[in-house]
N, C-alpha and C positions, 0 to 999 in steps of 0.2 A: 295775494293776487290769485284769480282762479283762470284758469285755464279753459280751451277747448273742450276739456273732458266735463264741466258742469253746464254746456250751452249746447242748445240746438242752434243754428244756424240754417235758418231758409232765404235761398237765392231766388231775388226777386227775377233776376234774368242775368244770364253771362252773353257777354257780347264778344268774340273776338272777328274783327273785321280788318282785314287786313289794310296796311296804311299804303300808300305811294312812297318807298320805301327802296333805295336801293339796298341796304344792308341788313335791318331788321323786319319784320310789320309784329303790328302793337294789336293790343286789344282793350277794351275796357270791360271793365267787370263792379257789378251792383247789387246791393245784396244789404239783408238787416239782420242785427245780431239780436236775437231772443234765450233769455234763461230758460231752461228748460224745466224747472222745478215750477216756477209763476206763468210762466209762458210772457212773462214783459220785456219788453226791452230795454236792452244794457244802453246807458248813455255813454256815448264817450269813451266806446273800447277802442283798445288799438288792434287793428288785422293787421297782422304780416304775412308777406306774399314770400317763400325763399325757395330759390335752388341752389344750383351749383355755383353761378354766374350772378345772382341778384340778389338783391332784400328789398322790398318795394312797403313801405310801411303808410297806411289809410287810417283815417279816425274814423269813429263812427259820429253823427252828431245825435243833438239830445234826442231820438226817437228810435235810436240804432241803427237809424240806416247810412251805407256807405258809400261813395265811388271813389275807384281807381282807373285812372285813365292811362292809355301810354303803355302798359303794359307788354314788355315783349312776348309772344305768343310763348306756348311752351307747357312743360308740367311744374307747378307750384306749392309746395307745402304750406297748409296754411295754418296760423297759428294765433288764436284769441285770447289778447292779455285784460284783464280790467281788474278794477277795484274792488 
């Protein structure tokens, strides 16, 4: 499995909009996974979103792009697993 360390990752656009929300607001976030070596894209990677408090895990579909909706605002480690 390769990792973040063999991919470029360009964000098509990061959206956090805050929700009507008495306890948290969310955000969504959209973005395509690219090999950096081909410049193509990965089908079907997994993105994980982690802090302290979360793991929010997105696939990518066959073109490598992704969305995650829901998202509680915040700072996020992020981490691209594929085949």
């Amino acid at each position: 499995m390769k990792t973040l360390q063999s991919l470029s990752i360009i964000f098509l656009a990061i959206f956090f909009s805050p929700a009507v929300s008495k306890a948290v607001s969310t955000g969504d976030v959209v973005g395509q996974v690219i090999e950096n070596e081909t410049q193509k894209p990965v089908a079907f990677a997994l993105i994980v979103f982690e802090n302290g408090m979360d793991k929010i895990e997105v696939t990518a579909n066959e073109y490598g792009y992704y969305y995650g909706s829901h998202l509680p605002t915040g700072r996020y480690q992020m981490r691209v697993v594929y085949n």
